[in-house]
C-alpha positions in Angstrom: 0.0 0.0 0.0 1.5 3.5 -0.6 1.5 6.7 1.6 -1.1 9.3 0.8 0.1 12.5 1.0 -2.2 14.4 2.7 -1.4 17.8 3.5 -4.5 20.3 3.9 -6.3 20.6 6.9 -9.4 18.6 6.1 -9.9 16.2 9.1 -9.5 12.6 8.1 -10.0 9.5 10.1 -7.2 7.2 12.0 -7.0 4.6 9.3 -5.8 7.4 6.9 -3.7 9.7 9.4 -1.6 6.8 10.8 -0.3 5.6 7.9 0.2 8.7 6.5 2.9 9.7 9.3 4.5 5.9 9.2 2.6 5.1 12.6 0.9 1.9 13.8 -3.0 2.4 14.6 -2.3 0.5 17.9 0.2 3.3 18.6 -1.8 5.9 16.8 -5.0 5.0 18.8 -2.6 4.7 22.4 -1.1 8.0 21.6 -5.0 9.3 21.3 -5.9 7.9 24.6 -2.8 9.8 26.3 -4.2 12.6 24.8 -0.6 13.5 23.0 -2.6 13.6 19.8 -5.7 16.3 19.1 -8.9 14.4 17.8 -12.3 15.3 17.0 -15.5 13.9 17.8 -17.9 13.5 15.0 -21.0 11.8 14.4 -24.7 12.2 15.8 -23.5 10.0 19.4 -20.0 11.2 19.3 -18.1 7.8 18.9 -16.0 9.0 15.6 -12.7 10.0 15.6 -11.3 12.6 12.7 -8.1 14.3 13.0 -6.5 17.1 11.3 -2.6 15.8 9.9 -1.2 19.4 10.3 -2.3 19.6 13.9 -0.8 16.0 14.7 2.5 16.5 13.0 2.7 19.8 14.7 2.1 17.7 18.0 4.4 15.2 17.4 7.0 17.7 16.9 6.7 19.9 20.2 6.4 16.5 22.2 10.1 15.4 20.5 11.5 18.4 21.5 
């Protein structure tokens, strides 16, 4: 399978975000649950998860630092 590119800030879900940065959903999803990573609820009972790629690399990169 070969990395999307994604680089606007449309929010997409986990199972395009993670591999898109070269991340693992298992670590992707722990990572969430830390609350390392931003995420957005979506959805009329709240149980989706959408994330902005921008706003996670940015994270990523101040908690490297």
């Amino acid at each position: 399978m070969q990395k999307e590119e994604v680089t606007d800030s449309r929010l997409v879900g986990v199972d395009t975000c993670a591999p898109a940065l070269g991340l693992p959903k298992a670590t992707f999803y722990r990572m969430l649950k830390a609350k390392l990573i931003p995420a957005y609820r979506v959805g009329v009972k709240q149980r989706g998860l959408r994330v902005s790629i921008p706003e996670v690399r940015a994270a990523l990169r101040t908690g490297n630092e």
